[in-house]
C-alpha positions in Angstrom: 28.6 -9.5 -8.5 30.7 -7.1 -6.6 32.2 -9.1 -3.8 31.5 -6.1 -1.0 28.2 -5.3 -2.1 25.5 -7.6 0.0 24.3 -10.9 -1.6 21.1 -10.9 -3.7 17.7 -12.8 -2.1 18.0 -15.5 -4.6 21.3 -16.6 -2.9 20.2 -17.9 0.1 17.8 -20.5 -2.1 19.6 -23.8 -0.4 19.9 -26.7 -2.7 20.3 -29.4 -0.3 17.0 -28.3 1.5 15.4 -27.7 -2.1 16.0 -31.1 -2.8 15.2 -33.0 0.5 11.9 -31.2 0.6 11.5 -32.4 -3.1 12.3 -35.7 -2.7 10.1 -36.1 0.7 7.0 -34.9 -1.7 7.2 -37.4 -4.0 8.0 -40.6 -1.3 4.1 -39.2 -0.3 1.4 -40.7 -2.4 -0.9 -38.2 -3.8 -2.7 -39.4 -6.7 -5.7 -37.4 -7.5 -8.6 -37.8 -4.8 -5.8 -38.8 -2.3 -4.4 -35.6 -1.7 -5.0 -35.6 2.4 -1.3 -36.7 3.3 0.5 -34.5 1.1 -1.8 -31.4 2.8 -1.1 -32.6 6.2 2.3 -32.5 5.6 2.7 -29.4 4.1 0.1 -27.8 6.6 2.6 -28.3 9.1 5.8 -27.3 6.6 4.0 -23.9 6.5 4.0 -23.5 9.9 7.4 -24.2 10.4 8.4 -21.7 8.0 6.0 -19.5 10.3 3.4 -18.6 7.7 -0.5 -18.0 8.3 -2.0 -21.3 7.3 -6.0 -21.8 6.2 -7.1 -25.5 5.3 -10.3 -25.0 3.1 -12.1 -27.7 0.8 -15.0 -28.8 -0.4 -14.2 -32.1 0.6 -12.3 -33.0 4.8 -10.3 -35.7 2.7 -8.9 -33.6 0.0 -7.4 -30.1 1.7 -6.5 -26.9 -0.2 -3.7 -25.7 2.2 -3.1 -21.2 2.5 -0.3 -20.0 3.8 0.1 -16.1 4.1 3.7 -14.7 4.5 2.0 -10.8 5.7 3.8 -7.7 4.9 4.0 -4.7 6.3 2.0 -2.6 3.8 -0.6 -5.6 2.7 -0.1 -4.9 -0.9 0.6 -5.5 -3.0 -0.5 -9.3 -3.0 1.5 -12.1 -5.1 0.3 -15.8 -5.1 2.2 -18.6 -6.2 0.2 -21.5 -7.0 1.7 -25.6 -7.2 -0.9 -28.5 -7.4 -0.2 -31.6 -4.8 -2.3 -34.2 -7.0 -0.4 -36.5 -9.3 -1.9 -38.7 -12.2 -1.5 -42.2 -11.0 1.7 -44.5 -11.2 0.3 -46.8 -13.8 2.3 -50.3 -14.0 5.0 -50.5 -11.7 6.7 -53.2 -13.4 7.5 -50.5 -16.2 9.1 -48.3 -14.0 13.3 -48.3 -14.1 12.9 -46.7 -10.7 10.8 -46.4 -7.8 8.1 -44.3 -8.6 7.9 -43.1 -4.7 11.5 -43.5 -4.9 12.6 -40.3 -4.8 15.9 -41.8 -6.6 18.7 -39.6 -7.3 20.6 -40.0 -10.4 23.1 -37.4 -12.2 21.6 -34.6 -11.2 17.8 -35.8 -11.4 15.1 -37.1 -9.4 13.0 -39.6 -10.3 9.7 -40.8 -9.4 5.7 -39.6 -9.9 5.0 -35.8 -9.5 8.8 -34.9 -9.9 8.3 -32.7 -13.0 4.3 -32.1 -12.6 4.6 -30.7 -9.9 6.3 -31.2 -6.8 9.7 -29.7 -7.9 7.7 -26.4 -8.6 5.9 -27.4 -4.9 8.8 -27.6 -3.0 11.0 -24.8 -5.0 7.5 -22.5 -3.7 8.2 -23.3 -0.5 11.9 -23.2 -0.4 10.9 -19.3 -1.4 10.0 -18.4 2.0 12.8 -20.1 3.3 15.2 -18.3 1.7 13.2 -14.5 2.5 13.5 -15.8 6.2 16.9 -16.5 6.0 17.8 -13.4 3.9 16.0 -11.3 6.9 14.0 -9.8 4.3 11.1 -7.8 5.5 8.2 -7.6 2.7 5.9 -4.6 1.9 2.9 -6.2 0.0 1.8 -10.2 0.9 2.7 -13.5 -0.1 0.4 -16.1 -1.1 1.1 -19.7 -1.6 -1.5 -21.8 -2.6 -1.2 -26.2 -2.3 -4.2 -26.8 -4.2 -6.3 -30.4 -5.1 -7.3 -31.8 -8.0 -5.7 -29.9 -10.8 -5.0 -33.1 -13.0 -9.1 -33.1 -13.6 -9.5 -29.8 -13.9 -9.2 -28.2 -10.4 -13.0 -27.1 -9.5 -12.1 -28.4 -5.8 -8.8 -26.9 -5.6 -7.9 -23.5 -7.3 -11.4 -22.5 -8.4 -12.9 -23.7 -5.2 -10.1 -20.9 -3.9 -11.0 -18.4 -6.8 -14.8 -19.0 -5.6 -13.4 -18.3 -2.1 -12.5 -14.8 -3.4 -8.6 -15.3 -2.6 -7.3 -12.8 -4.9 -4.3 -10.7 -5.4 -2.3 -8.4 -8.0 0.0 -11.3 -9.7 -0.1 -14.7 -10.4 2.2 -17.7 -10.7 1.4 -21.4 -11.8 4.8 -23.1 -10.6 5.0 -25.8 -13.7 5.9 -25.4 -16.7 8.5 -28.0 -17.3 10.9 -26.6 -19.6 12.3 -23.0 -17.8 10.0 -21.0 -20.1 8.0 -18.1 -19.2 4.2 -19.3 -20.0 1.8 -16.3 -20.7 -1.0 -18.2 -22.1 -2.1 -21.6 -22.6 -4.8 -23.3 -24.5 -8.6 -24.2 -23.5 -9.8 -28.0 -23.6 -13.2 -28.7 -23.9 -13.7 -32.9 -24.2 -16.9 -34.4 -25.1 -18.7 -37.7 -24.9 -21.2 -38.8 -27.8 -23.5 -41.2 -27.9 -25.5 -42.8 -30.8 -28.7 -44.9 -30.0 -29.7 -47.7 -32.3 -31.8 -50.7 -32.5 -30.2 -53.9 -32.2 -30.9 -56.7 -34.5 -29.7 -59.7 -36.1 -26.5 -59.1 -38.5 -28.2 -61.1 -41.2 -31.2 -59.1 -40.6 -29.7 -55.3 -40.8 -32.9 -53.8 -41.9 -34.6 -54.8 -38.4 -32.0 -53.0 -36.8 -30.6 -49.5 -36.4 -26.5 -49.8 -36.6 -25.3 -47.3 -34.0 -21.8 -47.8 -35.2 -22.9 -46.8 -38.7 -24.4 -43.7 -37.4 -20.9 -42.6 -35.3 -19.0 -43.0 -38.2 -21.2 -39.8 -40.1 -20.7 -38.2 -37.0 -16.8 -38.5 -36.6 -16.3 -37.8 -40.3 -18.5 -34.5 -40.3 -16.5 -33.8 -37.4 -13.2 -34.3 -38.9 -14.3 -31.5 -41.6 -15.0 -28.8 -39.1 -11.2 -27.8 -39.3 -11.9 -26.7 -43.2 -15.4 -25.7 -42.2 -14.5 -23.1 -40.1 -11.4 -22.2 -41.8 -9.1 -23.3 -38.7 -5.6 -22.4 -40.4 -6.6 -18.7 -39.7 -6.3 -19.6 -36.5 -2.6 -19.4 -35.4 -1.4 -18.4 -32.2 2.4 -17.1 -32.3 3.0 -19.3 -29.1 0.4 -22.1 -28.7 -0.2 -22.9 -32.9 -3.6 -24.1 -34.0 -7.1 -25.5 -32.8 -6.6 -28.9 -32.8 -9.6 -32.0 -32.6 -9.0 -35.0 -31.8 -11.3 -38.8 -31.9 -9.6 -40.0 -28.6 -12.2 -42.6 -27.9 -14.7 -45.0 -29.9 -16.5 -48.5 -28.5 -19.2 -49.9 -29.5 -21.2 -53.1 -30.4 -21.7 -56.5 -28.4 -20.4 -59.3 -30.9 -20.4 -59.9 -34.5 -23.5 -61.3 -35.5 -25.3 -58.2 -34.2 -26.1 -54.8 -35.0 -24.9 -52.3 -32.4 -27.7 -50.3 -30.5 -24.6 -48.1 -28.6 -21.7 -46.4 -29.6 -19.5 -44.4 -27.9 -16.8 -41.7 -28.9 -15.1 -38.6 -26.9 -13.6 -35.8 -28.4 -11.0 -33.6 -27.2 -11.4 -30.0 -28.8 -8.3 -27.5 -27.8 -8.9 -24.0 -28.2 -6.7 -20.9 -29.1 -7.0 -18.0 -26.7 -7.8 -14.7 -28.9 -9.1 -16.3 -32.0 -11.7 -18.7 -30.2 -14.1 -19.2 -27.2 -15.2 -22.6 -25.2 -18.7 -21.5 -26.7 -16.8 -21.1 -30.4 -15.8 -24.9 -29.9 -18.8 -25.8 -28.2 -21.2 -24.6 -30.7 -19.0 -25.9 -33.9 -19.9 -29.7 -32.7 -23.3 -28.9 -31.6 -24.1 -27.3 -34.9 -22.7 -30.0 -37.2 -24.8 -32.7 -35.3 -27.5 -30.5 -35.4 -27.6 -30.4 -39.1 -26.8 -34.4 -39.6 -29.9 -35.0 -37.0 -32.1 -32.9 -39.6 -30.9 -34.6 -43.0 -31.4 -38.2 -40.7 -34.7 -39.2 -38.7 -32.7 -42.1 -37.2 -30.0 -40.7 -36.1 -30.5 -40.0 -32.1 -27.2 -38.8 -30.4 -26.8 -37.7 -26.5 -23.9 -35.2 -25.8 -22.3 -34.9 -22.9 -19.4 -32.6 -21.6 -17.0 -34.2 -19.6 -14.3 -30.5 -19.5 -14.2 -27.4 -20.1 -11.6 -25.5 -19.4 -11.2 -21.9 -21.4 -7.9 -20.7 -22.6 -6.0 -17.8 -20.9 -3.7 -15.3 -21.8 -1.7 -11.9 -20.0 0.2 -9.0 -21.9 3.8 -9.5 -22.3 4.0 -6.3 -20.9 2.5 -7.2 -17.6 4.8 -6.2 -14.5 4.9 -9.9 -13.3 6.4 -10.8 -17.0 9.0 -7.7 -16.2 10.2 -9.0 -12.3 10.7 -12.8 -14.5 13.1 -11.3 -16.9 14.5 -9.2 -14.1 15.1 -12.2 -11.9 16.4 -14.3 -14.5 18.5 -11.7 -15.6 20.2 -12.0 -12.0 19.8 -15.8 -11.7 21.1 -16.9 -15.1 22.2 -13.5 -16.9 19.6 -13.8 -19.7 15.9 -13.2 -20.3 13.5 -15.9 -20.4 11.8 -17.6 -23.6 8.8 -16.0 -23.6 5.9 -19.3 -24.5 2.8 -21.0 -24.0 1.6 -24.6 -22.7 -0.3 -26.0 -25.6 -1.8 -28.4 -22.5 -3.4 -26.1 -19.7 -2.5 -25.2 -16.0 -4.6 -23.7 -13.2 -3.5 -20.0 -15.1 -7.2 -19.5 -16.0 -9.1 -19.7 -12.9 -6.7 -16.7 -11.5 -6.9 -14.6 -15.3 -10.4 -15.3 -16.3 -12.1 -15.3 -12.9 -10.0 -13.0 -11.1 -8.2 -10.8 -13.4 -5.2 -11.7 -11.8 -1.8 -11.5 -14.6 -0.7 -15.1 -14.1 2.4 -16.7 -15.4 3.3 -20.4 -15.1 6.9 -21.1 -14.6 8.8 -24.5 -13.9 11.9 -26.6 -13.8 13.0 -28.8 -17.0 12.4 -32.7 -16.8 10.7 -35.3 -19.0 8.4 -38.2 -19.0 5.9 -36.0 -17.5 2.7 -38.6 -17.1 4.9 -41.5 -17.9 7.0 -43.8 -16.5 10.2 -42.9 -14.6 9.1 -39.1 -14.5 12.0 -36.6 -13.5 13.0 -33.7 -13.0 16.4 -32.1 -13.5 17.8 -30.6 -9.5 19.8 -28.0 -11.6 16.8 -25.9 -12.9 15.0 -27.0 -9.7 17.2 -24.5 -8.1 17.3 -22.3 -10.2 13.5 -21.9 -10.5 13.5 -21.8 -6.8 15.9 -19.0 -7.0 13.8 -17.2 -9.6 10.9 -17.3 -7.8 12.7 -15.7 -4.4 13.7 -12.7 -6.4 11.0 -12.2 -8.2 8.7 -12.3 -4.6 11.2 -9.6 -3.4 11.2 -7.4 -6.0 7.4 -7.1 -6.5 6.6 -7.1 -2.6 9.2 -4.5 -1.5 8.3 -2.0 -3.8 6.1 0.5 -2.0 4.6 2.3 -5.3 4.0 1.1 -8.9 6.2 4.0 -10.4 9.2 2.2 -8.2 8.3 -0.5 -9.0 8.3 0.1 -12.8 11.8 1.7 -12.7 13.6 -1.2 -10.4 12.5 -3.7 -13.5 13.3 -1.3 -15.8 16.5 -0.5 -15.1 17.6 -4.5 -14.4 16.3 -4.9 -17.7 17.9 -2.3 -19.9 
């Protein structure tokens, strides 16, 4: 960069401050359900940085928190979106380090909600920071978004905001975990089936009806759906192919009995563009359907436990463009363009809303495992990432200028 020409917005991203605010996160609790503290605190973080702040939930105890950084036009409108909920900390004895530690240790931070998503939370944050201190003035608004309840699908937190019709013209999910550009992710739709049987004695098996028995036709028609429905046409470039899984199966009381329960979940991902929730939905309904006809005993309750569809934007979408722009300025080189084979909070804002979302976040590991990190270089340098791609999208005061500013950083 030219030493006399003025510094770019992404410069004044501090690292120290990205990394306090980071490490206060995770020191707070948060676990999903528990997400009050965290929202207080951030409630009040918001208003310190001077932003418009709305606390809306279904629920007094678990808080969405708003805030609104206005511009001067009011479009267009760019939300970036960071869940405060964490899975739980799990045994504590199997943790090398404090898992509301906070711990730093060449160049990472450790503890729960590091990686997933608190770096991405605090790098959000740190955003508006560095726009204040750059003196920036914006044209069109910025939206962050501190939602609940994302790790069990997030009807209280971004679809209760969705619902809420808080909308705008681009979208960004701040995890990702690997400094990828996500443009789609896949759909899980998880299942709980249930055989009925008659119980009896095990030397009498004929008085009985063995519900275990009866699972096991069920799980291996299931396990022949893939061929069935000719799955290995379905291959997404980023996110590969539908997968099904038997995650669960219990049953029976003791040994000497025949089993009148059984129980077995299924978790059923699904490939945006070749496949629907219904498509899924309907595959398992149908082949239980047909072994309920060819069986008079069989009796089977279903019940959905998710549902989550799968989402996908253009690669040509202008928030794709100001990422490769950005990153371009940040760290000289596009970004891998990918998908999360998991999913984020991306399809509330694409499906419901129409909104061209990305998701976006800083490399770590042990994401839902013990001594979760996440690594404070790419911590900045999301943080910076997300600063100049806020600026370039809200200071353009036309599409067509808009267009040629990503253009020509990208040619």
């Amino acid at each position: 960069m030219d030493k006399s020409s003025p510094p770019q917005p992404f410069g004044f991203v501090n690292r120290d401050r990205l990394v306090d605010l980071t490490c206060e996160l995770v020191k707070i609790s948060s676990v999903t359900g528990e997400e009050k503290e965290i929202a207080e605190f951030i409630t009040r973080h918001m208003e310190n940085l001077g932003l418009e702040v709305d606390v809306t939930s279904s629920d007094p105890q678990r808080p969405n928190v708003v805030g609104r950084l206005r511009g001067s036009l009011g479009r267009p409108v760019l939300i970036y979106n960071s869940h405060m909920d964490t899975v739980p900390i799990g045994d504590r004895a199997l943790w090398t380090h404090d898992p509301l530690g906070a711990e730093i240790i060449e160049g990472k931070i450790y503890g729960r909600g590091t990686q997933d998503m608190k770096g991405g939370l605090a790098a959000m944050l740190e955003m508006v920071a560095a726009i204040r201190d750059a003196q920036i003035k914006l044209e069109g608004d910025l939206v962050l978004e501190a939602v609940v309840d994302e790790e069990r699908g997030g009807y209280k937190g971004t679809k209760w905001l969705v619902d809420r019709g808080i909308t705008g013209d681009f979208g960004v999910v701040c995890e990702g975990g690997d400094l990828k550009l996500h443009v789609c992710h896949k759909g899980d739709y998880g299942v709980e089936i249930e055989t009925i049987g008659k119980a009896a004695h095990a030397a009498m098996p004929e008085k009985g009806i063995n519900a275990i028995h009866k699972m096991i036709s069920i799980a291996n028609a299931l396990l022949k759906i893939p061929k069935k429905y000719q799955w290995e046409t379905r291959k997404h470039d980023l996110l590969g192919h539908s997968l099904l899984n038997l995650s669960v199966i219990e049953g029976g009381i003791q040994r000497n009995m025949i089993p009148d329960r059984c129980r077995m979940v299924v978790d059923r991902r699904v490939v945006p563009g070749f496949e629907t929730l219904d498509d899924a939905r309907r595959e398992i309904r149908d082949v239980i359907r047909d072994l309920e006809k060819r069986d008079r005993n069989l009796k089977v309750e279903i019940r959905e436990i998710i549902a989550v569809e799968p989402a996908e934007i253009s690669r040509d979408e202008p928030i794709v463009k100001a990422f490769q722009s950005a990153a371009k300025k940040v760290v000289a080189h596009k970004l891998e363009i990918s998908g999360v084979k998991g999913f984020t909070d991306a399809h509330w804002m694409v499906n419901d809303l129409g909104i061209p979302t990305v998701s976006f976040g800083a490399r770590g590991g042990n994401i839902h495992a013990v001594d979760e990190y996440t690594e404070i270089q790419s911590l900045v340098q999301i943080g910076q990432i997300y600063t100049q791609v806020a600026v370039d999208l809200l200071t353009s005061s036309s599409p067509s200028a808009l267009s040629k500013k990503l253009e020509n950083t990208l040619n």
